[in-house]
N, C-alpha and C positions, 0 to 999 in steps of 0.2 A: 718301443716301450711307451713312447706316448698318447697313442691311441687307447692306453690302457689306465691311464691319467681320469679325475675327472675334466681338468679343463682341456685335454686330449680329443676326450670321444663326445664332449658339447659341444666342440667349436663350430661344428657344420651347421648344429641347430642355432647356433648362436648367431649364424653370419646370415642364415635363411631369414632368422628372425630381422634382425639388425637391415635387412636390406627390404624388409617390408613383403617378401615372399610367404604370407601366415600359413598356405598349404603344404609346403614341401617344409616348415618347420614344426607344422603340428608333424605331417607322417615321421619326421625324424626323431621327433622327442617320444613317439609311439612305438617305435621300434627301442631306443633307449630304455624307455619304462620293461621291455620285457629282455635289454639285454642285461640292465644295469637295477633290478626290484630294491635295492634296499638305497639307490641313491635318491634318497629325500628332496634334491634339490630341482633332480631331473621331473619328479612325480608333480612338485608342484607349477613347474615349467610348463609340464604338457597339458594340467588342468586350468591353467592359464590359457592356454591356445585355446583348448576345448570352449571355453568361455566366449573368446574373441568368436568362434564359430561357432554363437549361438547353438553349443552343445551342451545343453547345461545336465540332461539326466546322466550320461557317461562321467561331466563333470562331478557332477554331486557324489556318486558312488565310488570315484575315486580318492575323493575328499574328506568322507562318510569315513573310509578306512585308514586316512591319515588321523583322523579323531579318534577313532577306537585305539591307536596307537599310544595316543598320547590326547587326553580331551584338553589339555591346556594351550596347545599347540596357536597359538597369536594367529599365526597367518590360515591355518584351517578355517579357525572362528571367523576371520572379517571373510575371508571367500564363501563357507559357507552362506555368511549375511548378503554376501551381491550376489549371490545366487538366489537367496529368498528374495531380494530386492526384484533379480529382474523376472523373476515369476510372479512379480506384483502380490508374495507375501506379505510387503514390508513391516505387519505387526509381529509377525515371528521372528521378523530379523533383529528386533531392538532389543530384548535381551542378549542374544546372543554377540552381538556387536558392542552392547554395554559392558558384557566380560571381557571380551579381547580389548577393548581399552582402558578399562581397571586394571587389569592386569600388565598392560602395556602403553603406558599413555603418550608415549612417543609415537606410536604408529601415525602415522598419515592417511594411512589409506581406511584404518579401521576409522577415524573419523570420519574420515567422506563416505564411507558409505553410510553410516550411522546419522551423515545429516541428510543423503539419500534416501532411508527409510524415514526420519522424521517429516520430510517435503513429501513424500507420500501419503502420508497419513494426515497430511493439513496442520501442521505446526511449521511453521515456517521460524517460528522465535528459536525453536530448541534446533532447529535446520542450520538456522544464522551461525551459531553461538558453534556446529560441529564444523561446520566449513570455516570458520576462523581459526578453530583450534586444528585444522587438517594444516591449512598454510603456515601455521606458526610453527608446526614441525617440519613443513617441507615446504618454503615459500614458491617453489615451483612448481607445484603443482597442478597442471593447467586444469583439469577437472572441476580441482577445488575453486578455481578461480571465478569456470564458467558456471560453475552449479551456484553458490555464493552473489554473482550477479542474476539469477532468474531470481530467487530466492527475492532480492531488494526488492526486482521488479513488482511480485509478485505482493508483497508489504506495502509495495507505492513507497517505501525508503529511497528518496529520490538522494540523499548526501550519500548513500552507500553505493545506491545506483552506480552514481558519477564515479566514486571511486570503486568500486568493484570492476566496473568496464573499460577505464584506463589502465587498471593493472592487467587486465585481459591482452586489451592492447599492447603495452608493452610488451608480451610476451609472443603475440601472433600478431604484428600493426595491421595484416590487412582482413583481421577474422569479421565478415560479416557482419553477424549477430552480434558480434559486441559494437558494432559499428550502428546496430540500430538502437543496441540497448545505451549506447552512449547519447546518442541524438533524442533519444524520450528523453532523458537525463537534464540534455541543454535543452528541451525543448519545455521541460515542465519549470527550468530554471530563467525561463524566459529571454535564452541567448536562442532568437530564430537563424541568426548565419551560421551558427554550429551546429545547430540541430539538420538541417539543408544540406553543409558539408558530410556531417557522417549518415543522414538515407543516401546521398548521389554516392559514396564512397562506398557502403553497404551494396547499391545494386550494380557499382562496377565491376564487385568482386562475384557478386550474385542476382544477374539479371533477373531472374524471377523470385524475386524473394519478396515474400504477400507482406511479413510484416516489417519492411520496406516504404512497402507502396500503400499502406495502412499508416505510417509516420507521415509520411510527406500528407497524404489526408489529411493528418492530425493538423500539422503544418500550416496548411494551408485554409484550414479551419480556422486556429487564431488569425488568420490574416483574413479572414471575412471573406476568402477567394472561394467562394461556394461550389460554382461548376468543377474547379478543378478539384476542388475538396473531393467533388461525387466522384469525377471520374477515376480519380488513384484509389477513392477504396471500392468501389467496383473491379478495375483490376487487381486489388487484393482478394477479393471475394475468387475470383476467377481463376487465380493459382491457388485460393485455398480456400475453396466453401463455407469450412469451418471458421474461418480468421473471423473470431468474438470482436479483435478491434477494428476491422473494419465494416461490419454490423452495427457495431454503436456506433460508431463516425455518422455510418448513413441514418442511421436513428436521428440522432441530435441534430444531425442538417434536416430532417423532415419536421422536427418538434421547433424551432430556429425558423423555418418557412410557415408556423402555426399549421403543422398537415399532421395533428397526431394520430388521425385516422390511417393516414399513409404510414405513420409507423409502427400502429398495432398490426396492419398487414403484413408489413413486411417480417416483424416479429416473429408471427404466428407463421409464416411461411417455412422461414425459418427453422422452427420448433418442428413443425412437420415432418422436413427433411431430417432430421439431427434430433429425435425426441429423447435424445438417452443425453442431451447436454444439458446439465445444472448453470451454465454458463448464458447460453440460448434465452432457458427458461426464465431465468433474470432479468436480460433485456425488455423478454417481453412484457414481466410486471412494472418495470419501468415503466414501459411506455401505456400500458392499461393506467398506472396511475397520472401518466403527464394526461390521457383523456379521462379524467376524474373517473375512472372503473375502478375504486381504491377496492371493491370484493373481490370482482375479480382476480385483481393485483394478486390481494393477499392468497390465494387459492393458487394461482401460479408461482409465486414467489416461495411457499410450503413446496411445493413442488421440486422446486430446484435446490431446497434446498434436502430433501429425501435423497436426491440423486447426485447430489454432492457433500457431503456431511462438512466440507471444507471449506466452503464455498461462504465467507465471510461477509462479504456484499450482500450478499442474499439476506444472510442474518440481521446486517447492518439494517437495509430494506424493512427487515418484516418487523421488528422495531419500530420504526418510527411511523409504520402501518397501525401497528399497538398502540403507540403513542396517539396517534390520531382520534383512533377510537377508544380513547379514555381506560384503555390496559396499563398504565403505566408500570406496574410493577413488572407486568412480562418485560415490559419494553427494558425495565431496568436489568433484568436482570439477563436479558441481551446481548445490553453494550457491556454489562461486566464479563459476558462471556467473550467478547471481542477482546477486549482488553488484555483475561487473563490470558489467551491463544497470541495476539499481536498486541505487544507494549510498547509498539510503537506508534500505535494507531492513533493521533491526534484526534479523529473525527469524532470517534466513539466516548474519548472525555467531555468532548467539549458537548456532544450529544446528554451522554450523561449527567454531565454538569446542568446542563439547563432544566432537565427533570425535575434534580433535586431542588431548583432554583423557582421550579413552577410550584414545587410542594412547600418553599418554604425554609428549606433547610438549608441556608445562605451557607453557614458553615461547612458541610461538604460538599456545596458545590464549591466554594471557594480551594480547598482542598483539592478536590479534582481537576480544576483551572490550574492549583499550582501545579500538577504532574503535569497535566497538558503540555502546559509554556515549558514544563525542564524537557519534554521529550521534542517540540517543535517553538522552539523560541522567537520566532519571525512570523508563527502563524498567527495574522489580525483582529479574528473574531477572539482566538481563545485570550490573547490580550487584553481586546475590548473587557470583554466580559470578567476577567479577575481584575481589572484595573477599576472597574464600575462598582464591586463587591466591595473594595477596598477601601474604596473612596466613603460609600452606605456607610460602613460600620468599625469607621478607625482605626484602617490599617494604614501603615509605610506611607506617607504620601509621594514621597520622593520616589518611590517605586510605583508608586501609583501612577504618577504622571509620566513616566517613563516607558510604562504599559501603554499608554493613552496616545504616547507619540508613534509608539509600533504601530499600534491597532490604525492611526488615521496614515501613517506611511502606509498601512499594505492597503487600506482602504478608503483612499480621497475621498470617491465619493460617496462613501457611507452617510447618512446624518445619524447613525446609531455611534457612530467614531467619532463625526464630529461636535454629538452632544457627551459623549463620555472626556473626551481631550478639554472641552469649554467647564466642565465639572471641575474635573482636575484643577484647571485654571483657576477657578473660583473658590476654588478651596487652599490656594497659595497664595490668593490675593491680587493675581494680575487681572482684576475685573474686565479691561477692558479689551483682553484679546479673548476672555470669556465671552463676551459679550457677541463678537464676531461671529463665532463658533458656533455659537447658541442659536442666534439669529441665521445662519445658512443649515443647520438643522431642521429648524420650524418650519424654512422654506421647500426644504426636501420634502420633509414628514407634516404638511399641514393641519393633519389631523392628528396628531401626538399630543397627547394631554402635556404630558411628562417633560418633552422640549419644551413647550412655553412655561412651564411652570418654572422648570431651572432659568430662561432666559429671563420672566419676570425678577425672579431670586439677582440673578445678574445685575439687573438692570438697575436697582434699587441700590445698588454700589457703587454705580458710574451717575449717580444723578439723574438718568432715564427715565423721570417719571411719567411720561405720556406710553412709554414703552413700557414701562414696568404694567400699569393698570389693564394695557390692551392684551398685555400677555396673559394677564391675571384673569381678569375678563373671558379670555378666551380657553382656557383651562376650563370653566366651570359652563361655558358653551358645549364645551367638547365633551364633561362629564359630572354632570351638576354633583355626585356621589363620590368623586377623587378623592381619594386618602387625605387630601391634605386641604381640605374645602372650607375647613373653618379656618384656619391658619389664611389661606387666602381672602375669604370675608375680612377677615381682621386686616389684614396690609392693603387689599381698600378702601376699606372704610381711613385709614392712617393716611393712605395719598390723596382722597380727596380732603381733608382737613388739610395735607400740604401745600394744595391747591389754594 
């Protein structure tokens, strides 16, 4: 009698399956479909297999007739969606995967594939947000895990990075790719022995694995180890032609050696072999612009981005292309398109921010500074620059300064940091570690109106008067027209009466 059971006459399929034999359980679940038509469970077993063997049209018209049965059917819908997915539909699949998890928001799978189709289509925000909610119903998910870390990568979300690739780990300790995607992780967090341990652990598990041998380049880049830099992303080039990172590696070691000629070559070479890469084509307006070809650039960099609508760097790029050439409004409205796509994207506020800051409009760039600092709180220019706003036009000082210690923590040797942090100072009254600040400023930026002027300001508080007049003096060397020209006439004419 128990053959005539359902869990009877699955078991064979179940054990073919379960033992990793996917031939002999698709043929099983194929004879079941026509011994057993109306068991539902069996149908959607076998257009599972059909999937796994990249069988998708027998799939889909199996599938097609579970729907007709019932359109509401949760699990038709998300299958039907990974079948649009891997035909690289993906914009047909997001309604149809938006139903099945309105209608079912517990599903796991119908998220992941719904952050599937959004990583497809170049939104990686609304990708993020469905691979989250995929683990939060099914924290094991290992799909979800790995899709969820490209996804950071792919953001330069380097906190998510780091955790999305240990939870990886946890689940497979010795998965490759999560082993490289963890070492970018420590690598951009500036721990280099960790970053070293997970490439050498990555290619124990997967000796030729290009982007691998593209980290340890990275690697050994920040360590100023240049030959060896070449040679690991040449052998990444070598298992994978296409490997974009280690193309750039060799880029930026050629632009680093002052050879930007060598790197438009190698670009363009590039581009040749591979013309259908939005990826490629990026590169190479990079490096057109490191040799001041900023037309050309721009004429490439349109390119890549025709050929990748997703391709966000590109966009970032041709902005500040615009920006260069006095578009500003395109350029703005650019980085707001970055923004609304990736809200994590620190770059493109603090880009923006300086726009609005070049035009005048101190108040939203200061706004935009504040989003910046909530989405990358550690990052130093965006600091600098809302702590510097702040300071101008009477805001928080206490947070001001506190901005100003960030900005010179991530940026010692800035003088844009260490004339914003001497500001700050001087605006709390500690003149004389102002004064410090101000003066290795000047000596960074000798030609900076704006440093001697604040250090003059200083120096007039510490009793510095030979310093005060010389800085004073030297402002109106530097720009006899400085904003603040008569104000400085008048405090020397006041220090030589001191005198």
């Amino acid at each position: 009698m128990m053959p005539e059971q359902p869990e009877g006459y699955r078991l064979l399929g179940e054990f073919y399956l379960a033992t990793g034999d996917f031939a002999k359980a698709a043929a099983e679940f194929a004879s079941l479909c026509q011994q057993h038509p109306k068991d539902l469970f069996v149908r959607k077993r076998y257009i599972e297999l059909l999937i796994r063997g990249k069988q998708l049209e027998p799939a889909s018209k199996l599938n097609e007739a579970i729907l007709r049965e019932n359109s509401r059917d949760t699990d038709a819908l998300v299958t039907k969606g990974q079948i649009l997915n891997l035909q690289q539909k993906s914009a047909e699949a997001i309604p149809i995967l938006e139903s099945a998890v309105h209608n079912t928001p517990a599903n796991a799978l119908g998220h992941l594939e719904l952050g599937v189709s959004y990583a497809s289509i170049g939104n990686p925000a609304l990708a993020e947000r469905e691979f989250r909610e995929a683990l939060k119903q099914n924290p094991s998910l290992l799909k979800a895990k790995e899709d969820l870390t490209r996804v950071a990568f792919l953001e330069g979300d380097i906190k998510l990075l780091d955790q999305s690739s240990n939870d990886w780990l946890k689940a497979v300790p010795a998965a490759p790719q999560a082993h490289v995607f963890r070492g970018i992780a420590r690598l951009r967090k500036g721990d280099a022995p960790g970053a070293e341990l997970d490439f050498q652990a990555a290619l124990k598990g997967s000796p030729k694995n290009p982007a691998a041998y593209a980290g340890l380049g990275d690697l050994r880049l920040l360590q100023k180890r240049l030959p060896e830099a070449e040679k690991f992303y040449e052998q990444a080039l070598t298992l994978d032609p296409r490997s974009t990172e280690a193309l750039q590696g060799l880029i930026g070691i050629f632009l680093i050696q002052k050879q930007p000629e060598k790197a438009v070559r190698l670009a363009q070479a590039q581009v040749a072999k591979f013309p259908d890469s939005g990826a490629d084509h990026l590169l190479l307006a990079k490096a057109l612009l490191a040799n001041q070809k900023n037309a050309e650039a721009r004429i490439v960099v349109e390119k890549s981005i025709t050929l990748d609508n997703g391709n966000w760097g590109a966009v970032f790029l041709l902005a500040q292309l615009q920006g260069m050439s006095g578009e500003d409004a395109a350029a703005a409205a650019n980085y707001e398109r970055i923004i609304q796509q990736k809200p994590q994207d620190a770059e493109a506020y603090l880009a923006l921010g300086l726009l609005h800051e070049k035009h005048g409009d101190w108040q939203k760039a200061e706004q935009i500074y504040g989003k910046a600092h909530e989405v990358e709180p550690d990052q130093p220019a965006i600091a600098n620059n809302l702590s510097y706003l702040l300071l101008e036009h009477g805001g928080d000082l206490g947070y001001a300064v506190t901005l100003a210690q960030t900005a010179r923590k991530g940026m010692p040797d800035s003088p844009n940091a260490a004339d914003t942090l001497g500001c700050a100072f001087y605006k709390i009254g500690v003149f004389d570690s102002a004064v410090t600040l101000l003066q290795e400023a000047t000596k960074k930026a000798p030609k900076n109106p704006t440093y001697f002027y604040h250090l003059g300001l200083a120096s007039q508080k510490t009793k510095k008067l030979e310093l005060a007049k010389g800085s004073f003096q030297r402002v109106l060397q530097l720009d006899p027209k400085f904003p603040h020209a008569e104000e400085i006439r008048q405090a020397l004419a006041e220090l030589d009466v001191a005198k």
